[in-house]
C-alpha positions in Angstrom: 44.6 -13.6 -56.7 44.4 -9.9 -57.7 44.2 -7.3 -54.8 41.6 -5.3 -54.3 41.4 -1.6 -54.6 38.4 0.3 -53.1 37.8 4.0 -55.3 36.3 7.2 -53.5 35.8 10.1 -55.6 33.3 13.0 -55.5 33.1 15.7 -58.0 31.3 18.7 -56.7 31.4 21.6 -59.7 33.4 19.9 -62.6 34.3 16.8 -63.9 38.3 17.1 -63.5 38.2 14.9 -60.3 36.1 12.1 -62.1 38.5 12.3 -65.3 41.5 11.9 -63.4 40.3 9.2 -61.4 38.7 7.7 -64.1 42.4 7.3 -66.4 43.7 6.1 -62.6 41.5 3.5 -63.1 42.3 2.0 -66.8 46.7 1.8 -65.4 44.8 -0.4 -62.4 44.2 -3.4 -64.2 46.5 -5.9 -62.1 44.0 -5.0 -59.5 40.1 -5.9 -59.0 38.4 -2.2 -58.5 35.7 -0.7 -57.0 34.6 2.9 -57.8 32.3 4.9 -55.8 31.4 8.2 -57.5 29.2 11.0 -55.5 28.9 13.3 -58.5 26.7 14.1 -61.1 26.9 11.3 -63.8 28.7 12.1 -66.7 27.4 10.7 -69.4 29.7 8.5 -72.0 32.9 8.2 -70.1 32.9 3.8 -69.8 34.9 2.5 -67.4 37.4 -0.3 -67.5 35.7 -4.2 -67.9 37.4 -4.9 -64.6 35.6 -1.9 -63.0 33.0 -2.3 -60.8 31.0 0.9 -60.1 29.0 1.9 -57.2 26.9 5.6 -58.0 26.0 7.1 -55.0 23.0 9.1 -54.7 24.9 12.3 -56.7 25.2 15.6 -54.7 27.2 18.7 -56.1 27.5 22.4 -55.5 27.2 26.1 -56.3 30.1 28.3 -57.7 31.6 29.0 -54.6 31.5 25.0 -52.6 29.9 26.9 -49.7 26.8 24.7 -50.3 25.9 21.4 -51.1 23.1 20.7 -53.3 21.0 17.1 -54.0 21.3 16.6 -58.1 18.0 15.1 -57.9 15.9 17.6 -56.2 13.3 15.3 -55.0 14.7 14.3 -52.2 16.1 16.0 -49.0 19.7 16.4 -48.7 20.5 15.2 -45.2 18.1 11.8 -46.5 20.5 11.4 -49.7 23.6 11.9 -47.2 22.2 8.8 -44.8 21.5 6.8 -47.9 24.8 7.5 -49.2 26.8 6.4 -45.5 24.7 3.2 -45.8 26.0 2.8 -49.4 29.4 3.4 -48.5 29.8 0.8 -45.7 27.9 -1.5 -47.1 30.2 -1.8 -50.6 33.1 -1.5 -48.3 32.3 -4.9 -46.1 31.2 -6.6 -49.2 34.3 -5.6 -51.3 36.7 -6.2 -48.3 39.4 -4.2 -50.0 43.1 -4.4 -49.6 43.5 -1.0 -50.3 41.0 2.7 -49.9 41.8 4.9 -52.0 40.0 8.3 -51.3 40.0 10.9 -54.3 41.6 14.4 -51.7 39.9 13.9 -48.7 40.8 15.3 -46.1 42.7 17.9 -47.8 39.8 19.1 -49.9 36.1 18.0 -49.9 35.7 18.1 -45.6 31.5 18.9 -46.2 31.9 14.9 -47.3 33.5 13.8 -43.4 29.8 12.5 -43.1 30.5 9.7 -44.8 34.3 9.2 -45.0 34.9 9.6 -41.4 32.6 6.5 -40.6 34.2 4.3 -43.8 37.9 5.7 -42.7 37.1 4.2 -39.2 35.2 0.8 -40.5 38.3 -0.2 -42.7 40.9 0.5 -39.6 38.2 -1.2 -36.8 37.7 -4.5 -39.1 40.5 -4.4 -41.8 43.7 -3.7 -39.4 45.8 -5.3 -42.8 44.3 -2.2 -44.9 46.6 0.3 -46.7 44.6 3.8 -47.3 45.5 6.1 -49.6 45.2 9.7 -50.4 45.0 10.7 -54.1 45.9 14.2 -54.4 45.8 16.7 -57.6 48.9 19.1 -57.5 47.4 22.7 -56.4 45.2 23.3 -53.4 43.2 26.2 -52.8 43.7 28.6 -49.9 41.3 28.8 -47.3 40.4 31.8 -44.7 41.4 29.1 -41.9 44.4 28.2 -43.3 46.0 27.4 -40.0 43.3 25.8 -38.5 42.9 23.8 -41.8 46.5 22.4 -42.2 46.1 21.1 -38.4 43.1 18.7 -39.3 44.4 17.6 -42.4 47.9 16.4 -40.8 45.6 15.1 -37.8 43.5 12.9 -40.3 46.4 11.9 -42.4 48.2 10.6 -39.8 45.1 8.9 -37.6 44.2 7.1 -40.8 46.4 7.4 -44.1 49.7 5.2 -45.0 50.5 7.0 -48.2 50.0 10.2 -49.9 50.3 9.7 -53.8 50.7 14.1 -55.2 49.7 13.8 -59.0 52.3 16.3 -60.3 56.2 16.7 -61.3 58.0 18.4 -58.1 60.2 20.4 -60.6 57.1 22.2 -61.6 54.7 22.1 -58.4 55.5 20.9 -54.9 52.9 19.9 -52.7 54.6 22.9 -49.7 53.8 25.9 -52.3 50.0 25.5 -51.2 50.1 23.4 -48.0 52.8 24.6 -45.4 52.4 22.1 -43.1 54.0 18.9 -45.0 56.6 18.4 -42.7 53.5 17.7 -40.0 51.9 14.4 -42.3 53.6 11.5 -41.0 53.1 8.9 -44.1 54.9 8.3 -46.9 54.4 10.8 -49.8 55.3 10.5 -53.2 54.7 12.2 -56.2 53.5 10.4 -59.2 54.0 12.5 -61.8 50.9 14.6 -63.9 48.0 12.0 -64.8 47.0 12.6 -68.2 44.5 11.0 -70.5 45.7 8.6 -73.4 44.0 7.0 -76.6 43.8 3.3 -77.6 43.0 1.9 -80.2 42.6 -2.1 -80.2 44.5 -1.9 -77.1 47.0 0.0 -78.4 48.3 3.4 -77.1 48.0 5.9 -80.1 50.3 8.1 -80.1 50.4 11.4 -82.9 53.2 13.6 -83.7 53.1 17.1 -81.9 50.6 19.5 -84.1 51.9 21.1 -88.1 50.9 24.3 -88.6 47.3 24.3 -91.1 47.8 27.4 -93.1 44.5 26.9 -95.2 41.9 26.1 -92.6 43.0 26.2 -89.2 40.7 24.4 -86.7 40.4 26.3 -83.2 38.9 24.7 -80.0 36.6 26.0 -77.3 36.1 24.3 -74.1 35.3 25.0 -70.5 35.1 21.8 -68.7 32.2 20.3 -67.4 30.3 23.9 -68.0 28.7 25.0 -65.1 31.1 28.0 -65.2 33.1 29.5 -68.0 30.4 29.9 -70.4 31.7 33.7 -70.9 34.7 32.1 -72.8 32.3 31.3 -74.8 30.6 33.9 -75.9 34.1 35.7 -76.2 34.9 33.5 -78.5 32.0 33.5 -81.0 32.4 37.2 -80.6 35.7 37.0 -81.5 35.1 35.0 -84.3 33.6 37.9 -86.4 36.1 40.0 -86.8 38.8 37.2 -87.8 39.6 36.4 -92.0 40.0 33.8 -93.6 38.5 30.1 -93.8 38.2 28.7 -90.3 36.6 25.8 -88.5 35.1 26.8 -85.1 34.7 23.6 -82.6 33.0 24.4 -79.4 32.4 22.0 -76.4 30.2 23.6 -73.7 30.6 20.9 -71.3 28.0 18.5 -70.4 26.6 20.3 -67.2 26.0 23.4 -69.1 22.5 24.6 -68.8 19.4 23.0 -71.4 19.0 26.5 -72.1 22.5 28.5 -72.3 23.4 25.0 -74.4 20.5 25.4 -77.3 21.5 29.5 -77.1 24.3 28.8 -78.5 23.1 26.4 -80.8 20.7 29.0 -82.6 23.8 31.6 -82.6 26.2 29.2 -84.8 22.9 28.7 -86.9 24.0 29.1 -90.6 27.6 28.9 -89.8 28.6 25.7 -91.3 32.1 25.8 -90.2 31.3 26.1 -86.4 30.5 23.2 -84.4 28.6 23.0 -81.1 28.6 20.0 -78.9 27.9 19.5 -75.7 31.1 17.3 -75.1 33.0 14.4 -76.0 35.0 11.5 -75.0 37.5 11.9 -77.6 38.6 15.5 -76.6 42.7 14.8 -76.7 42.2 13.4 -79.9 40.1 16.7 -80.9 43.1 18.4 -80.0 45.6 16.5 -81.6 43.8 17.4 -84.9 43.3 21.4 -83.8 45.6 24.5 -84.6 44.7 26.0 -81.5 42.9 25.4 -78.1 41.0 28.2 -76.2 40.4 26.8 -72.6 40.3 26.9 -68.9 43.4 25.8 -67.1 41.7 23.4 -65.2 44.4 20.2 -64.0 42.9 17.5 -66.5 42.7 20.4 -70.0 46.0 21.5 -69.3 47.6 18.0 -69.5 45.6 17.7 -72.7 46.9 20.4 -74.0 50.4 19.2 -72.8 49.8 16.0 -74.1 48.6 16.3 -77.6 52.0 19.7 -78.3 48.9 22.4 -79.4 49.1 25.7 -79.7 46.7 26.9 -76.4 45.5 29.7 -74.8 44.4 29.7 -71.4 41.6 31.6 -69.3 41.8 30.4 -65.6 39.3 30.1 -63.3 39.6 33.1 -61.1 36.3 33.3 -59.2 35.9 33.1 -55.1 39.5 33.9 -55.0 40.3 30.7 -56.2 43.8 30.6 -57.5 44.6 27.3 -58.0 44.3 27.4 -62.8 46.7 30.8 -61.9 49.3 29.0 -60.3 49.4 26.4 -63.1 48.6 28.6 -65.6 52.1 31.0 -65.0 54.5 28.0 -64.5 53.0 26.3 -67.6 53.5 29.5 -69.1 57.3 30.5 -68.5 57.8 26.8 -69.5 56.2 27.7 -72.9 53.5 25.5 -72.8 50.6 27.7 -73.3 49.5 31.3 -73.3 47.3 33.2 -70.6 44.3 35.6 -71.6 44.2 37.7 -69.2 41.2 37.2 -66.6 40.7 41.5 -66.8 40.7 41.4 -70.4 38.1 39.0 -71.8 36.6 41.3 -74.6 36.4 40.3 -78.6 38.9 42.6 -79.5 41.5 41.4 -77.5 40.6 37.5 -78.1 41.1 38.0 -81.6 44.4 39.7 -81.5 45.7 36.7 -79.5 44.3 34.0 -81.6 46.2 35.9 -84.8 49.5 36.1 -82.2 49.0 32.8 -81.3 48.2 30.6 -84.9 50.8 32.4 -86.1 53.2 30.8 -84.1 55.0 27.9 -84.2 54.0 24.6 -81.8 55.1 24.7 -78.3 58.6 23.8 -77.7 58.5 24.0 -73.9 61.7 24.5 -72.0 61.2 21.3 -69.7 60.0 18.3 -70.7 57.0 17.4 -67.7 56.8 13.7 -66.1 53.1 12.4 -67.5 53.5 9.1 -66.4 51.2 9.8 -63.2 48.6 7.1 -64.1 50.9 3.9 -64.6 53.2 4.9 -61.6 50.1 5.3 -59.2 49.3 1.5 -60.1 53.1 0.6 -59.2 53.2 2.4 -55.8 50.0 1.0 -54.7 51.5 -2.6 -55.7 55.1 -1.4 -54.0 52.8 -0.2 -50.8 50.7 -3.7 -50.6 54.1 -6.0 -51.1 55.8 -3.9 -48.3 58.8 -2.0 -50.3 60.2 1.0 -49.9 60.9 3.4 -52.8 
C-alpha cells in the first residue's frame, strides 16, 4: 500500500508558497496525499489526480504580516481560526498519515501556532510511528527578535520535527546565512535542491532549448506574482514602453490577487495597443517565458527559478518593502552568477527602465557561471521515502 503524506501550507500575501508546494505535490505520486491550504484560492492551478485537497476557511495578510485578515469578510477571524483547528484535526485522524509535512512552520508563519501546535501534538499523542517534516524555502527574513526567534524555532524543531528538507543548492544559499542557530536543530537536515516548475505534455516532461535572440519582434514579460504588491513595476513598465522603437509585443500578468479595480486600470491603458497583452495570470507562465526575449519581474523564490529554468534574458525588481531582504539576497547571488539583472529598487523611473531593457535585449542569453541543482521537487519525494524506510543519506 502507498504511504500516506499529510500537506500543510498557508500562503499569506503571495502565491510562491502554494506554487512550490503545489509542483512538491505532482514528484509525490508514489504516495497518497492530502493538502491542506489556508490561503486565498488561486484560481486554475489543478492539482495532481491523486491529490486530495482540504481548503480551509482562507485567511491572508497586509503588506507587512503584522496582521491577519479573514478572506471572506463575513465572518469573524478568531470564528474562522476555531473552524479551521476543527478542520485540521479532523482531516488529520481521518487521513492517519504516515508522514506531516508542514509548508515553514515554525520558522516562518508563528501567527498560524493556533492550529499547528494542537495538530503537531495530536500526530505525536496518537501517531507515535509519524515522521514530520519541515519544508523550508532557501532565504528567511530577519526579525527584530532574532534571538529570541531562533530559540523557539530550534525548541519546536526538536520537540516535534524528524527532518528538515531546505529547498535550495548550498553552493548558492545555506540555510546559516539567515538562521544562526542551525547547529541548535537536532534533526536531520538536508537540502533538496531549488524546486522549480516543469511542463508536460501527455505525461511527458517538455523540455525547450535555452531562448534565440528575436531581432524582429521581441516579446517582453511583466509579472509580479500574485499582485497584491508590485503593481508599480507595472506602471514602470507601460511607461517605459513609450519611449522604446521598434515592433514589440508587451505581455503583462498582474497577478490574480491584484485589485478589480487597479486590474481593469490597466486594461483601459493598453486600450488600442494591439501588441500589449494584459492578463490577470496564467498557468502556463514558464512556458510564456520560454517563448519571451526578456522577463521584467520580482525576484520572488518560484519567478526566479522560472526564469532559471526556461535560460531568458531577465531583469529583476526585488521586493524591498518592511525591510524585507529576503528577493535581495537572491537577487545579488543570482546576479554575480549571471543569471539575471537587478533594477535598482531607488531607481524605478521610465527612463531608466528603458535603458536597461535596450542593455538587456541586446544581450546575448544567460550563460551563468554555475550550473544550479533544480531537482528539488523529485528529491523531496525520495527523502521522504528514504525517511519512512529508515535509511540514512
Amino acid at each position: 500500500m502507498k504511504k500516506r503524506v499529510l500537506f500543510y501550507c498557508q500562503s499569506l500575501l503571495g502565491i510562491g508558497h502554494f506554487v512550490r508546494s503545489r509542483q512538491l505535490l505532482f514528484a509525490l505520486r508514489d504516495f497518497d496525499a492530502l493538502f491542506l491550504y489556508g490561503g486565498e484560492f488561486v484560481p486554475g492551478f489543478d492539482l495532481p489526480a491523486w491529490v486530495e485537497a482540504v481548503y480551509l476557511p482562507a485567511i491572508k495578510s497586509d503588506a507587512s504580516f503584522e496582521r491577519l485578515y479573514a478572506v471572506d469578510d463575513s465572518c469573524s477571524l478568531p470564528g474562522i481560526q476555531a473552524r479551521r483547528k476543527e478542520m485540521l484535526l479532523a482531516a488529520f485522524d481521518r487521513f492517519a498519515p504516515d508522514v506531516l509535512l508542514i509548508e515553514l512552520f515554525p520558522f516562518g508563519r508563528r501567527k498560524f501556532k493556533f492550529e499547528l501546535l494542537p495538530l503537531l501534538s495530536r500526530a505525536r499523542a496518537t501517531r507515535p510511528e509519524i515522521k514530520i517534516v519541515c519544508s523550508l524555502r532557501d532565504i528567511l527574513v530577519s526579525r527584530p527578535d532574532q534571538a529570541r526567534y531562533e530559540a523557539e524555532v530550534c525548541a519546536l524543531m526538536n520537540q516535534y520535527f524528524d527532518l528538515l528538507l531546505i529547498h535550495a543548492d548550498p553552493r548558492l544559499q545555506r540555510l546559516e546565512e539567515t538562521f544562526g542557530s542551525v547547529d541548535g536543530v537536532n534533526c536531520a537536515i538536508h537540502y533538496t535542491g531549488y524546486v522549480r516548475q516543469t511542463e508536460q505534455i501527455e505525461g511527458q516532461t517538455l523540455v525547450r532549448p535555452g531562448n534565440v535572440q528575436t531581432n524582429i519582434c521581441p516579446t517582453i514579460l511583466v509579472s509580479v506574482g500574485a499582485g497584491r504588491v508590485g503593481s508599480e513595476l507595472i506602471y514602470c513598465a507601460l511607461d517605459a514602453d513609450t519611449k522604446l522603437d521598434g515592433p514589440r509585443r508587451l505581455h503583462i500578468l498582474t497577478g490574480p490577487h491584484m485589485r478589480v479595480e487597479e486590474f481593469q486600470s490597466l486594461r483601459r491603458r493598453a486600450e488600442g495597443h494591439s501588441y500589449i497583452t494584459i492578463e490577470s495570470h496564467t498557468t502556463q507562465f514558464l512556458s510564456l517565458l520560454r517563448q519571451a526575449d526578456l522577463s521584467i519581474s520580482m525576484a520572488g523564490y518560484n519567478t526566479c527559478m522560472d526564469i532559471l529554468s526556461a535560460g531568458v534574458r531577465a531583469l529583476v525588481w526585488p521586493f524591498t518593502e518592511h525591510e524585507n531582504g529576503e528577493q535581495m539576497m537572491r537577487a545579488r547571488k543570482l546576479e554575480r552568477l549571471g543569471y539575471v539583472n537587478i533594477l535598482d529598487p531607488g531607481r524605478l523611473d521610465p527612463d531608466y527602465m528603458a535603458a536597461e531593457i535596450v542593455r538587456c535585449l541586446g544581450m546575448p542569453p544567460p550563460a551563468p557561471s554555475l550550473a544550479l541543482d533544480l531537482q528539488g521537487a523529485p528529491r523531496t519525494a525520495e527523502l521522504l521515502t528514504e525517511l519512512l524506510e529508515g535509511k540514512k543519506s
